[in-house]
N, C-alpha and C positions, 0 to 999 in steps of 0.2 A: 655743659654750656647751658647757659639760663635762656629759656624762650623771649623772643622779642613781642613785646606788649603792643598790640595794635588794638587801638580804636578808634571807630569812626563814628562822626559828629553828622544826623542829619535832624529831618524832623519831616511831619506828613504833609504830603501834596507839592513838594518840593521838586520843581519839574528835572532839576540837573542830578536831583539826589541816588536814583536808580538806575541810572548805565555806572554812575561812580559806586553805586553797592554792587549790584554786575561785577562791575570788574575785580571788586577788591575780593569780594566772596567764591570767586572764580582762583584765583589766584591763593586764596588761606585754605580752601578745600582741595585744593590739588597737593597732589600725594607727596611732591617733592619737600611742602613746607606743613603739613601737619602734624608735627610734632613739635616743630622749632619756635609756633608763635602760637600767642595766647589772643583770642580776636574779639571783642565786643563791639554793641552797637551801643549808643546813646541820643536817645530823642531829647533835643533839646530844649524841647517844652514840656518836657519832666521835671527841669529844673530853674528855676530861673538864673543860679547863678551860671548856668549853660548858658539862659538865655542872653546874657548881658555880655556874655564874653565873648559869645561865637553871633548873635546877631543877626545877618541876612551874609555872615562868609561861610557858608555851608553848602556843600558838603564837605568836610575837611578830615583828615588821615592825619592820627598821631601816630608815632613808632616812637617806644619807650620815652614819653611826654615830650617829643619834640615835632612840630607840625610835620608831616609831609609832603601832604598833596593838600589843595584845596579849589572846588568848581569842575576839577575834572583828572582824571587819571587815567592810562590806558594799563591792561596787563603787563607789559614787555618795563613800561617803565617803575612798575611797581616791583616786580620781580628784581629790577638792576637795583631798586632804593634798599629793598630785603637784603640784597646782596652783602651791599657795602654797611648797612648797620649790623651785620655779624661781624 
């Protein structure tokens, strides 16, 4: 089974951005899902064409390039989202 691609979209001083990294890095480093997903970050004023896409909607969660979550996520729900894209 191919790992599920998760990446998450923030950028610095972003006051919603670190309880939604919290949870997600909570969640990729627990034992039950590190091997299954592949997890990056990306600051979005790395690039601009991040910047032009994602904008002021960040913090935002892809899984295998399809949005997830975006503004806020708790663990339980992120776990059920893992679930169902296996």
């Amino acid at each position: 089974m191919k790992p599920l691609k998760l990446v998450l979209y923030t950028k610095p001083d972003c006051a919603l951005c670190e309880p939604f990294k919290k949870a997600v890095y909570a969640v990729c480093m627990s034992f039950r899902w590190k091997n299954k997903i592949t997890f990056s970050e990306i600051n979005i004023e790395s690039d601009p064409v991040y910047s032009e896409r994602f904008g002021e909607k960040i913090p935002c969660l892809t899984i295998n390039d399809k949005l997830c979550a975006k503004y806020k996520i708790e663990k339980k729900e992120l776990q059920r989202k893992l679930k169902e894209a296996f």
